[in-house]
mmCIF file as gemmi writes it, N, C-alpha and C atoms, coordinates in Angstrom:
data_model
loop_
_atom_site.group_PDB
_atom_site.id
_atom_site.type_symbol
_atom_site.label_atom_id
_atom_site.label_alt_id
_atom_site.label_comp_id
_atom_site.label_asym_id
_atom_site.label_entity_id
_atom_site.label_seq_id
_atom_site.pdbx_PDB_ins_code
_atom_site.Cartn_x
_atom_site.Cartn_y
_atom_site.Cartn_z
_atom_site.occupancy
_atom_site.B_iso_or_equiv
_atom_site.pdbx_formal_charge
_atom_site.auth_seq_id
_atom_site.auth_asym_id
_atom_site.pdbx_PDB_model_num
ATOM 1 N N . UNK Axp A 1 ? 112.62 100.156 102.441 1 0 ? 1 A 1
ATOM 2 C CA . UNK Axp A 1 ? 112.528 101.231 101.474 1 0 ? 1 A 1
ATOM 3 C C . UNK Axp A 1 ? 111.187 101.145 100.76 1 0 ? 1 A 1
ATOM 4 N N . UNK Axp A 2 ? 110.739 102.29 100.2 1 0 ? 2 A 1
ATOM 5 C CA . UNK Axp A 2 ? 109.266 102.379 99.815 1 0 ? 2 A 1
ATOM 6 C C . UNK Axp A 2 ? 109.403 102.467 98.122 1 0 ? 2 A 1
ATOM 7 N N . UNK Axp A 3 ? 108.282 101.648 97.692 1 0 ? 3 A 1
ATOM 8 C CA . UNK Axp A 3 ? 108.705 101.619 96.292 1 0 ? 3 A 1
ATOM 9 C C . UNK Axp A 3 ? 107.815 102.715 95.662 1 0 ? 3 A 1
ATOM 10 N N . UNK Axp A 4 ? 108.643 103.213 95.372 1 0 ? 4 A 1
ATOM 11 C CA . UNK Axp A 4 ? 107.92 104.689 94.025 1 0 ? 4 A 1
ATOM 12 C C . UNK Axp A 4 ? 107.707 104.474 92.969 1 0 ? 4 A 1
ATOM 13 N N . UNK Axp A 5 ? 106.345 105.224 92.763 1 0 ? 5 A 1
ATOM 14 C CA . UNK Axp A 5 ? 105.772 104.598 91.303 1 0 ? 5 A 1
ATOM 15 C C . UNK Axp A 5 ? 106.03 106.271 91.081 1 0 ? 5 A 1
ATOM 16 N N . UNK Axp A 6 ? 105.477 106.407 89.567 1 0 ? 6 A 1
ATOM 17 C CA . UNK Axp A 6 ? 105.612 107.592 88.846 1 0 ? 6 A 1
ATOM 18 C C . UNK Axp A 6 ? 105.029 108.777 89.086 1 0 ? 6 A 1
ATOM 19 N N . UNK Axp A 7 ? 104.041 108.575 89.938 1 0 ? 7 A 1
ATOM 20 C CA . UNK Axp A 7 ? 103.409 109.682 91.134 1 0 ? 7 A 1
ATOM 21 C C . UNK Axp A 7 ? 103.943 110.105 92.09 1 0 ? 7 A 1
ATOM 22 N N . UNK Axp A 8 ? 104.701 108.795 92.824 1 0 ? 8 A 1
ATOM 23 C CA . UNK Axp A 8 ? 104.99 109.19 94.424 1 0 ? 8 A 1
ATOM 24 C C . UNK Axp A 8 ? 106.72 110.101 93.711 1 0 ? 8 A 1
ATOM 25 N N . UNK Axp A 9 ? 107.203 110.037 92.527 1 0 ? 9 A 1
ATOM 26 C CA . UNK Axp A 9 ? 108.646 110.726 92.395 1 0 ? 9 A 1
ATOM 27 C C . UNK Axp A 9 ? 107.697 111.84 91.686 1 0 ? 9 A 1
ATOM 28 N N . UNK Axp A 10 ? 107.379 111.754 91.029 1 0 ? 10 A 1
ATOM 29 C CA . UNK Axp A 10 ? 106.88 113.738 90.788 1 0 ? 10 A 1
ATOM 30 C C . UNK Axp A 10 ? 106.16 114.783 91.822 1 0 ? 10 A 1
ATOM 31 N N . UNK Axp A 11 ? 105.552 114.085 92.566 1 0 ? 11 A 1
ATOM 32 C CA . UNK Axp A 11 ? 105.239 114.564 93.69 1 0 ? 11 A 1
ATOM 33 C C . UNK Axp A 11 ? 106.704 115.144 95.08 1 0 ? 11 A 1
ATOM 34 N N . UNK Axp A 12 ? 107.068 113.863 95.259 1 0 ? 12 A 1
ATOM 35 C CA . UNK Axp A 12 ? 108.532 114.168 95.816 1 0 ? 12 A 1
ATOM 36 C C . UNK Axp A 12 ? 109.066 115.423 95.505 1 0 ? 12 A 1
ATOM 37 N N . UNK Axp A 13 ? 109.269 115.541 93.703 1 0 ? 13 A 1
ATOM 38 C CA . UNK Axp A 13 ? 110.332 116.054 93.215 1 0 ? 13 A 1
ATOM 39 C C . UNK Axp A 13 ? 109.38 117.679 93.632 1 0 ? 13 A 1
ATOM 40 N N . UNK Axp A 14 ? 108.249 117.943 93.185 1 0 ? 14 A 1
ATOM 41 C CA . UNK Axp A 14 ? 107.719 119.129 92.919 1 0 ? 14 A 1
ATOM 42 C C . UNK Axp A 14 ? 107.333 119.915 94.446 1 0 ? 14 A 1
ATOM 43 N N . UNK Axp A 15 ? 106.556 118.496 95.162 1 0 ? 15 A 1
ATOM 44 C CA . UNK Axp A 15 ? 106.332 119.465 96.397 1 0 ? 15 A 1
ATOM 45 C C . UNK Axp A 15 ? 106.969 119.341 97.419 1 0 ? 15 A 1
ATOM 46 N N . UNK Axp A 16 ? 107.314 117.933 97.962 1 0 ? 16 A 1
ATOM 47 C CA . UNK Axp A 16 ? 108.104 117.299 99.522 1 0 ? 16 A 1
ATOM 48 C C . UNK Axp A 16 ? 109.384 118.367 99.117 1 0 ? 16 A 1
ATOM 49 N N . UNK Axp A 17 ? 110.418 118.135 98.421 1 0 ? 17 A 1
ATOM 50 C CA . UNK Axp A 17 ? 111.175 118.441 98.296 1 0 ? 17 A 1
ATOM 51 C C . UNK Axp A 17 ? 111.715 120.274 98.664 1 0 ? 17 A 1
ATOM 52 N N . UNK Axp A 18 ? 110.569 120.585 97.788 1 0 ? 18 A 1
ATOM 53 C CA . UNK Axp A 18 ? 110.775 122.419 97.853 1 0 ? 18 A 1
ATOM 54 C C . UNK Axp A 18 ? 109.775 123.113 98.708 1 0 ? 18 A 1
ATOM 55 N N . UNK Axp A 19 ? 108.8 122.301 99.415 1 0 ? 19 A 1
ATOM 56 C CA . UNK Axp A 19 ? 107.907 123.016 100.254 1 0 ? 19 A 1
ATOM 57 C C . UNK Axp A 19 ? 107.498 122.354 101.497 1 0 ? 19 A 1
ATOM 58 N N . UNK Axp A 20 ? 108.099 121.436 101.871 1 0 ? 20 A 1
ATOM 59 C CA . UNK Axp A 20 ? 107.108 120.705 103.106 1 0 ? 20 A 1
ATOM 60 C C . UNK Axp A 20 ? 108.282 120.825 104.084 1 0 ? 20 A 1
ATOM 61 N N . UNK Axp A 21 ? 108.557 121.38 105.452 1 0 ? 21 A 1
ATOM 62 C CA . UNK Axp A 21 ? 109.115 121.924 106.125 1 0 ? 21 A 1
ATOM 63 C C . UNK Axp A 21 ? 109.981 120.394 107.368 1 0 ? 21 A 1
ATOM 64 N N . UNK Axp A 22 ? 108.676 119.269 106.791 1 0 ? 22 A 1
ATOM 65 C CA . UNK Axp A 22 ? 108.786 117.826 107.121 1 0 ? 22 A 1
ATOM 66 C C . UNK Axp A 22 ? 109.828 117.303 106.601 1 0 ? 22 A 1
ATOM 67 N N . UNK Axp A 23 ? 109.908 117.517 105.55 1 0 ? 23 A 1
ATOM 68 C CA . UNK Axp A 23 ? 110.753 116.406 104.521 1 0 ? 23 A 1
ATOM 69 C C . UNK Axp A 23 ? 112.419 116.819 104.8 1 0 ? 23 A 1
ATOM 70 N N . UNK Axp A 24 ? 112.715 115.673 104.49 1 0 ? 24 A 1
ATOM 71 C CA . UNK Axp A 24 ? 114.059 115.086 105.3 1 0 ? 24 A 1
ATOM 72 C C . UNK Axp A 24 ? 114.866 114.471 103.874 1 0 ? 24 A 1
ATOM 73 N N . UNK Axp A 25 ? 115.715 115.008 103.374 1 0 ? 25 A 1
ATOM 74 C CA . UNK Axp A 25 ? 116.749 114.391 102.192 1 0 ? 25 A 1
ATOM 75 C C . UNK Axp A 25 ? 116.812 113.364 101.809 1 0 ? 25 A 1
ATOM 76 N N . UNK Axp A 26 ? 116.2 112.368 100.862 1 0 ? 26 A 1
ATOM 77 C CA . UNK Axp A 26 ? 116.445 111.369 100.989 1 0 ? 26 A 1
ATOM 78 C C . UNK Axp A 26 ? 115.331 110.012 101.552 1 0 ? 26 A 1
ATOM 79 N N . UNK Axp A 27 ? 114.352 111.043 102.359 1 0 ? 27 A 1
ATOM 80 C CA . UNK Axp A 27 ? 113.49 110.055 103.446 1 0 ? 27 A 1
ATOM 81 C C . UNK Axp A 27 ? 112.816 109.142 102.895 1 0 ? 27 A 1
ATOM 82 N N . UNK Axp A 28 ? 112.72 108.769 101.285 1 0 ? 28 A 1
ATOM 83 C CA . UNK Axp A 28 ? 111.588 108.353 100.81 1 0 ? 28 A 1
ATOM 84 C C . UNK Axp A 28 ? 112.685 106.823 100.265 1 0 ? 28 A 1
ATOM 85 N N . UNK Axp A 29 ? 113.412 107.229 100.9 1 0 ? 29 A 1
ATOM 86 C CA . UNK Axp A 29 ? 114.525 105.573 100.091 1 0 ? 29 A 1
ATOM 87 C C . UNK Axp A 29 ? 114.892 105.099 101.829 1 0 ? 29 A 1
ATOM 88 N N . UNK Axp A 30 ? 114.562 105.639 102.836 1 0 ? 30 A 1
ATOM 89 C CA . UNK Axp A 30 ? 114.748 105.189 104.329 1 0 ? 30 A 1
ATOM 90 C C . UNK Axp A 30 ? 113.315 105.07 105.32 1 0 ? 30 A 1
ATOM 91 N N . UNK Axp A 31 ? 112.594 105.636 104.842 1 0 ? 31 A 1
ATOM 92 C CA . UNK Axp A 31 ? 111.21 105.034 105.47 1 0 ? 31 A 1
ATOM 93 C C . UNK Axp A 31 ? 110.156 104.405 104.657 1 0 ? 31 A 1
ATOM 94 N N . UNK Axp A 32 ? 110.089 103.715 105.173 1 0 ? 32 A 1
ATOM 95 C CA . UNK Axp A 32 ? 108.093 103.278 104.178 1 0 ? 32 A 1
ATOM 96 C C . UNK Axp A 32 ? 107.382 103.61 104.386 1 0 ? 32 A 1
ATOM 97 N N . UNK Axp A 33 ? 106.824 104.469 105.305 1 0 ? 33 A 1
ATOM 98 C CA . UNK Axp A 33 ? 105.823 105.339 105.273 1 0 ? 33 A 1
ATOM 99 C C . UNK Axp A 33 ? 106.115 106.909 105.258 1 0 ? 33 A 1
ATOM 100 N N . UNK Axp A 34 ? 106.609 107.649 104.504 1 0 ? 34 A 1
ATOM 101 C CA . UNK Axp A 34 ? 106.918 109.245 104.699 1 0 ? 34 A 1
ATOM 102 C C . UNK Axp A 34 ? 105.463 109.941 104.104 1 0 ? 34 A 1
ATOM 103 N N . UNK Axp A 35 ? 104.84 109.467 103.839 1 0 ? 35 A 1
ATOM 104 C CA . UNK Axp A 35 ? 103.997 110.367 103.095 1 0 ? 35 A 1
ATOM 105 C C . UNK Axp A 35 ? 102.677 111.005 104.041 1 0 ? 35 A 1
ATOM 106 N N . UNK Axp A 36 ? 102.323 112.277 104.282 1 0 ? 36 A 1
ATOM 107 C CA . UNK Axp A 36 ? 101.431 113.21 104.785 1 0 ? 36 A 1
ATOM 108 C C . UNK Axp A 36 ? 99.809 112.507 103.79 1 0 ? 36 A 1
ATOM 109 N N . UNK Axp A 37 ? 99.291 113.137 104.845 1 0 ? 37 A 1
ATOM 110 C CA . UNK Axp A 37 ? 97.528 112.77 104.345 1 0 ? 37 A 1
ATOM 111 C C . UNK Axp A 37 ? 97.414 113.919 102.901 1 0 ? 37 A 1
ATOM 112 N N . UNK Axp A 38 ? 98.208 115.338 102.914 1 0 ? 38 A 1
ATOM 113 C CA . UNK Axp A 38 ? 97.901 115.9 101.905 1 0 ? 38 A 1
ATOM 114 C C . UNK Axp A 38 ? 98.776 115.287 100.989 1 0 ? 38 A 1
ATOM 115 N N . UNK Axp A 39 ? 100.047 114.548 100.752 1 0 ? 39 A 1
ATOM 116 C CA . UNK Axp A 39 ? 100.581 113.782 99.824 1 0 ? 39 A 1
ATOM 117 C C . UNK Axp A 39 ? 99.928 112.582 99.061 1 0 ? 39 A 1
ATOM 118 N N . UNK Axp A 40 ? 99.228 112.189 100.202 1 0 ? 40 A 1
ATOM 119 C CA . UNK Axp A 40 ? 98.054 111.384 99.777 1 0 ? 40 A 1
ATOM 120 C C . UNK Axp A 40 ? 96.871 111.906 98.772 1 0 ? 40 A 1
ATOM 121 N N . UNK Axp A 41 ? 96.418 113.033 98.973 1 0 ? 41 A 1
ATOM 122 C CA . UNK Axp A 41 ? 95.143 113.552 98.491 1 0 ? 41 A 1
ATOM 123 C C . UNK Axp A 41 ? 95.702 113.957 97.201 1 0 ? 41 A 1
ATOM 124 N N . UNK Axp A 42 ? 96.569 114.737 97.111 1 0 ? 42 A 1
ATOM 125 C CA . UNK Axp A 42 ? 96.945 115.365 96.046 1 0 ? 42 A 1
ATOM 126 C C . UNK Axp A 42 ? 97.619 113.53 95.084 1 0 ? 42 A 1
ATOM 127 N N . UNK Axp A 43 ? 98.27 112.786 95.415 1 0 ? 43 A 1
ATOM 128 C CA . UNK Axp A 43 ? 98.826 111.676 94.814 1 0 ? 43 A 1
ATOM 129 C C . UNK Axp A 43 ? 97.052 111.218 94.174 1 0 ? 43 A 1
ATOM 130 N N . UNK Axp A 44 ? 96.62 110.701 94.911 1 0 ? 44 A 1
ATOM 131 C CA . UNK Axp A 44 ? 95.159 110.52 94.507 1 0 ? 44 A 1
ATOM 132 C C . UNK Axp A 44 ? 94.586 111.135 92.86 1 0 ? 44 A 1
ATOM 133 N N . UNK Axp A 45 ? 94.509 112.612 93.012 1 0 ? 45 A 1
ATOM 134 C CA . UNK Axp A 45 ? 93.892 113.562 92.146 1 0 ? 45 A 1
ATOM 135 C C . UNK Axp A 45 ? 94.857 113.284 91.414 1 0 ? 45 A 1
ATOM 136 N N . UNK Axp A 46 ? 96.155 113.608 91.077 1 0 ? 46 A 1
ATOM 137 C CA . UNK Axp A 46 ? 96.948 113.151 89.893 1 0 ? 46 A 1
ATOM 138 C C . UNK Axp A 46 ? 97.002 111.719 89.523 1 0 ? 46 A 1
ATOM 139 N N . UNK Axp A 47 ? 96.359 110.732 90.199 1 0 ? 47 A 1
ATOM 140 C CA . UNK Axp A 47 ? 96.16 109.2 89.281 1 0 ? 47 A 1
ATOM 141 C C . UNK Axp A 47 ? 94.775 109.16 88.96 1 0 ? 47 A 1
ATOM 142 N N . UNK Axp A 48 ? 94.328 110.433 89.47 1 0 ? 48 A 1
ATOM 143 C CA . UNK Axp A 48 ? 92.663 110.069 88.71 1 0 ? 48 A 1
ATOM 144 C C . UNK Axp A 48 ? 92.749 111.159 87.507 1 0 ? 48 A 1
ATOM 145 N N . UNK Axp A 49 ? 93.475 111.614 87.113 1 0 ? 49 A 1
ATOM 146 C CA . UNK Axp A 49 ? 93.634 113.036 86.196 1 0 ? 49 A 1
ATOM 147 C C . UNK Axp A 49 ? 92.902 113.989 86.678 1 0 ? 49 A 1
ATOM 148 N N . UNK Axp A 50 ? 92.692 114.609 87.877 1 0 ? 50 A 1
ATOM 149 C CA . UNK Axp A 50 ? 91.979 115.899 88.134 1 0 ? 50 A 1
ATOM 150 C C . UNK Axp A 50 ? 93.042 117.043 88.618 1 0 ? 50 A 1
ATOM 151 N N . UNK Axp A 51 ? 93.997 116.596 88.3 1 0 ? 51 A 1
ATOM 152 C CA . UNK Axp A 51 ? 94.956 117.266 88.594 1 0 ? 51 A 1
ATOM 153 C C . UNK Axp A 51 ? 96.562 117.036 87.685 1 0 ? 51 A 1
ATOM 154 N N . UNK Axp A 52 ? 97.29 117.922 87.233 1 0 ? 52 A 1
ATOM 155 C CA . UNK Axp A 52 ? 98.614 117.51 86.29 1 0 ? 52 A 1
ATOM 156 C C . UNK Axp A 52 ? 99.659 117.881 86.889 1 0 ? 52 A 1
ATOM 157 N N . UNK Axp A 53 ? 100.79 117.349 86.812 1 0 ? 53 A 1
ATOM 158 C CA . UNK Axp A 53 ? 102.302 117.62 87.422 1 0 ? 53 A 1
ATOM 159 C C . UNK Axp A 53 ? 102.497 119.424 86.951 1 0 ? 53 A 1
ATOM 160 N N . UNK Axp A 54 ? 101.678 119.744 85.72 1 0 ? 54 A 1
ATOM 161 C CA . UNK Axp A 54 ? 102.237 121.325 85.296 1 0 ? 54 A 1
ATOM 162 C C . UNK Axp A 54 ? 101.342 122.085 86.049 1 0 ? 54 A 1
ATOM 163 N N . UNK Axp A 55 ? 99.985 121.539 86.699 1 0 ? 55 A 1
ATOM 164 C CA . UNK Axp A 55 ? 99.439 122.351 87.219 1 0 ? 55 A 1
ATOM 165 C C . UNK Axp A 55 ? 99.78 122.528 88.741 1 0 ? 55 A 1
ATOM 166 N N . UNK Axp A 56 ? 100.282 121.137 89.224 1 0 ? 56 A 1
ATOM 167 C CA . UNK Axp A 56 ? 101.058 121.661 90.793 1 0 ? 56 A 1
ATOM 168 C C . UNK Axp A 56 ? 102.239 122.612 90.68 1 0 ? 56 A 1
ATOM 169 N N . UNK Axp A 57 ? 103.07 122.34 89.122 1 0 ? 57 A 1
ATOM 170 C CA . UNK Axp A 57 ? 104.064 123.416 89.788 1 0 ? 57 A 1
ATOM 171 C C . UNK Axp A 57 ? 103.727 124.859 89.384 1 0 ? 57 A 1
ATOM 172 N N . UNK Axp A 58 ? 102.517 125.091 88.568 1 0 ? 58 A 1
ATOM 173 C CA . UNK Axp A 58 ? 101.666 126.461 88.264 1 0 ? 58 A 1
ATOM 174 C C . UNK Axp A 58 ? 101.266 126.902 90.043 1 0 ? 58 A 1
ATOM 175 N N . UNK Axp A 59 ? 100.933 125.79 90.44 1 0 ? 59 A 1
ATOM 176 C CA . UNK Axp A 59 ? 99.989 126.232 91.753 1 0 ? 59 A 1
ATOM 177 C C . UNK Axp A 59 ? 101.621 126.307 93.076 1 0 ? 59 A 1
ATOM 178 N N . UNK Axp A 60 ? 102.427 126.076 93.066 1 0 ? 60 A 1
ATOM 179 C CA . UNK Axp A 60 ? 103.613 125.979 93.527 1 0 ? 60 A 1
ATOM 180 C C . UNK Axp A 60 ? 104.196 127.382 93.612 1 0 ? 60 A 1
ATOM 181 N N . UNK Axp A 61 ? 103.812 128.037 92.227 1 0 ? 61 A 1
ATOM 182 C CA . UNK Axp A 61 ? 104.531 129.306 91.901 1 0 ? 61 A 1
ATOM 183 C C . UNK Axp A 61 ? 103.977 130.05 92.956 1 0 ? 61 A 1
ATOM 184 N N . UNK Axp A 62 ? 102.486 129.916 92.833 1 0 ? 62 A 1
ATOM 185 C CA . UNK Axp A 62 ? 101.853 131.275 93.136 1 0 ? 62 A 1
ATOM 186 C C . UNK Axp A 62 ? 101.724 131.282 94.638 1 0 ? 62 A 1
ATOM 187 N N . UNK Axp A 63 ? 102.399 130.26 95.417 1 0 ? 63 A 1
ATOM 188 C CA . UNK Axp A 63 ? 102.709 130.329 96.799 1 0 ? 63 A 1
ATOM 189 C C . UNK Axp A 63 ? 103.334 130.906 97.353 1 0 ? 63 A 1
ATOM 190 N N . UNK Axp A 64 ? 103.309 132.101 98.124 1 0 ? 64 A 1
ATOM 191 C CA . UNK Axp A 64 ? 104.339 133.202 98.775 1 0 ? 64 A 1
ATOM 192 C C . UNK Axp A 64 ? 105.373 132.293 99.123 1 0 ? 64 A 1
ATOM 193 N N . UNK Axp A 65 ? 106.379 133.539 98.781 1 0 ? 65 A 1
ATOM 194 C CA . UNK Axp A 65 ? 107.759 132.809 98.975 1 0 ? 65 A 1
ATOM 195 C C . UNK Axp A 65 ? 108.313 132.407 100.235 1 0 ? 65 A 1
ATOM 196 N N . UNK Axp A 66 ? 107.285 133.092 101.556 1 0 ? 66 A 1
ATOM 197 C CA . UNK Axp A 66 ? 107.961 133.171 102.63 1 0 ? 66 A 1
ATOM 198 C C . UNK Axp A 66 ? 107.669 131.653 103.143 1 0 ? 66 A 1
ATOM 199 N N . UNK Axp A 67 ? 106.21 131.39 102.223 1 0 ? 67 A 1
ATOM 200 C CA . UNK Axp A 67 ? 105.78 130.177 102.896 1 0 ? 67 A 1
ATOM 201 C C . UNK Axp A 67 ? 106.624 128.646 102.176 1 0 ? 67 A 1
ATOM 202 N N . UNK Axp A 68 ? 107.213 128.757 101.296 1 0 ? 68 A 1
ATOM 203 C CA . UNK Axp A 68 ? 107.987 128.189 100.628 1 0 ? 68 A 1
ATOM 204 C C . UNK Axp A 68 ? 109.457 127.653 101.598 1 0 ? 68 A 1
ATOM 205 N N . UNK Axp A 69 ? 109.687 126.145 101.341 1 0 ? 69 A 1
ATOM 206 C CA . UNK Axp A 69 ? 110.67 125.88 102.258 1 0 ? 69 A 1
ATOM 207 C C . UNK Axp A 69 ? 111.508 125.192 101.252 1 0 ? 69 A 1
ATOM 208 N N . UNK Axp A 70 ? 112.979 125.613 101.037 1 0 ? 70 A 1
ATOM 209 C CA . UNK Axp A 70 ? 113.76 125.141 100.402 1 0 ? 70 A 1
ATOM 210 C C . UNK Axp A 70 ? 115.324 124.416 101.176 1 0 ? 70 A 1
ATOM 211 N N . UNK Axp A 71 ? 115.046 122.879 100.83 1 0 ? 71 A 1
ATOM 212 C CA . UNK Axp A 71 ? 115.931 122.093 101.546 1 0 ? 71 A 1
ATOM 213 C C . UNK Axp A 71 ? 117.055 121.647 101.1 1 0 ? 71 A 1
């Protein structure tokens, strides 16, 4: 199991969860490696502050709905 720090669960919660067509229920307490190169990039920018949890889910909104995957 992969240990989550306070990035890798807001991230989970905001994007894997409601938009990545990958993500699998649960996958992040059954694999140690689940995470995409853009989970990476974006995890990155939110531990360097160039980026905030209110501004991914601002930028979340404005994503067509069709492209939006809800699991």
């Amino acid at each position: 199991m992969a240990n989550l720090d306070k990035y890798d669960k807001v991230l989970i919660e905001i994007v894997c969860k409601h938009s990545c067509r990958f993500y699998k229920q649960n996958q992040e307490e059954k694999e140690e490696d689940f995470r995409c190169g853009a989970y990476l990039v974006i995890k990155e920018m939110l531990k360097e502050g160039k980026i905030t949890d209110k501004q991914i889910r601002e930028i979340y909104r404005s994503v067509p709905k069709k492209a939006q995957v809800y699991t």
